[in-house]
C-alpha positions in Angstrom: 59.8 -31.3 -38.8 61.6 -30.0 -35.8 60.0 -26.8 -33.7 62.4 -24.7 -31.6 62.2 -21.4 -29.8 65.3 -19.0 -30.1 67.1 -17.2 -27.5 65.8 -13.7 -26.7 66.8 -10.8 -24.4 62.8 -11.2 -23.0 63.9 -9.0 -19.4 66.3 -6.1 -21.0 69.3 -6.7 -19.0 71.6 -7.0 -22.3 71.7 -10.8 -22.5 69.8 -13.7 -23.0 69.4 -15.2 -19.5 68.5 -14.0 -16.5 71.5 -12.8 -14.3 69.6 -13.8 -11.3 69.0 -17.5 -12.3 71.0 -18.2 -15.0 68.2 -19.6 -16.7 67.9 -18.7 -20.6 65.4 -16.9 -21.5 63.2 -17.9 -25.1 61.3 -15.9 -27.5 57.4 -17.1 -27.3 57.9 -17.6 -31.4 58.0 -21.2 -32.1 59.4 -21.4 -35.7 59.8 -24.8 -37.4 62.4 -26.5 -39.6 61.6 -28.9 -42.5 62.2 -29.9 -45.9 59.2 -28.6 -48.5 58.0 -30.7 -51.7 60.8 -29.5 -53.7 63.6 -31.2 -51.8 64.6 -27.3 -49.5 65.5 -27.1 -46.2 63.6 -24.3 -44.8 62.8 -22.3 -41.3 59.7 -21.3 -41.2 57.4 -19.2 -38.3 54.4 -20.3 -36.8 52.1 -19.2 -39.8 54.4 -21.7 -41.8 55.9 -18.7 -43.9 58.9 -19.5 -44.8 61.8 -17.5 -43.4 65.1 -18.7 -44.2 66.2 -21.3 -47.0 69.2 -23.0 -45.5 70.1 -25.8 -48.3 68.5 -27.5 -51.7 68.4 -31.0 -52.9 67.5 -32.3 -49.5 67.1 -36.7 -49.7 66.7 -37.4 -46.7 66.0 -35.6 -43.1 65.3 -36.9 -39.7 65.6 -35.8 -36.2 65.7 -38.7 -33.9 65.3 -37.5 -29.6 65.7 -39.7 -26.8 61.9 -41.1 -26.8 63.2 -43.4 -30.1 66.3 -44.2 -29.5 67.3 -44.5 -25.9 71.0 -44.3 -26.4 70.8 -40.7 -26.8 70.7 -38.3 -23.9 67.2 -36.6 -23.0 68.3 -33.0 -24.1 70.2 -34.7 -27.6 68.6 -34.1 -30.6 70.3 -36.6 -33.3 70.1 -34.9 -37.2 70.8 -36.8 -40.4 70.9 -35.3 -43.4 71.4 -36.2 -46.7 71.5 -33.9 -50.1 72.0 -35.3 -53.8 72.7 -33.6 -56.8 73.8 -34.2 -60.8 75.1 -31.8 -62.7 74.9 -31.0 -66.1 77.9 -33.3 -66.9 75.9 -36.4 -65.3 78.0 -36.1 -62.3 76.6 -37.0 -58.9 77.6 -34.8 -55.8 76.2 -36.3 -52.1 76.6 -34.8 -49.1 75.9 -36.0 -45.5 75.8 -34.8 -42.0 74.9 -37.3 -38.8 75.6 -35.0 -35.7 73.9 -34.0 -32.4 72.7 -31.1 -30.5 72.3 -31.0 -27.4 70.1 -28.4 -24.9 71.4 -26.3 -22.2 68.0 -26.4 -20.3 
């Protein structure tokens, strides 16, 4: 599970940093985004309601940060993901995605 905040207009000024600072500026929601039992990647809020679906016939899922693996900068998140499917005809579709995101501040 990963928790994140998003970006919010919190001071009115049409945008979603302070003009002043430049700092961003983040909602106080802290949503949440997993994999449930059934294998779908979902967002949930805080209440662990689930929000938006995003993708089905999730494998596999990890987030990986700089506190386990040390190659990776301190605002990286890695992501791996994995989703497997068979169709009717016996046919297997994969799909993968190893990439990183990194944080402004």
């Amino acid at each position: 599970m990963l928790q994140f905040r998003v970006l919010r207009d919190l001071d009115g000024n049409g945008y979603a940093y302070s003009q002043a600072t430049g700092a961003l500026e983040w909602s106080p929601e802290v949503y949440s985004i997993q994999a449930d039992a059934k294998g779908d990647l979902r967002v949930f809020d805080a209440a662990l309601k689930p929000l938006w679906h995003l993708c089905r016939h999730i494998q596999n899922l990890t987030f990986e940060t700089h506190n386990e693996n040390g190659t990776l900068q301190l605002k990286e998140i890695r992501v791996n993901l994995g989703t497997r499917k068979t169709n009717k005809r016996g046919e297997i579709f994969e799909f993968s995605i190893l990439g990183s995101i990194v944080m402004r501040n």
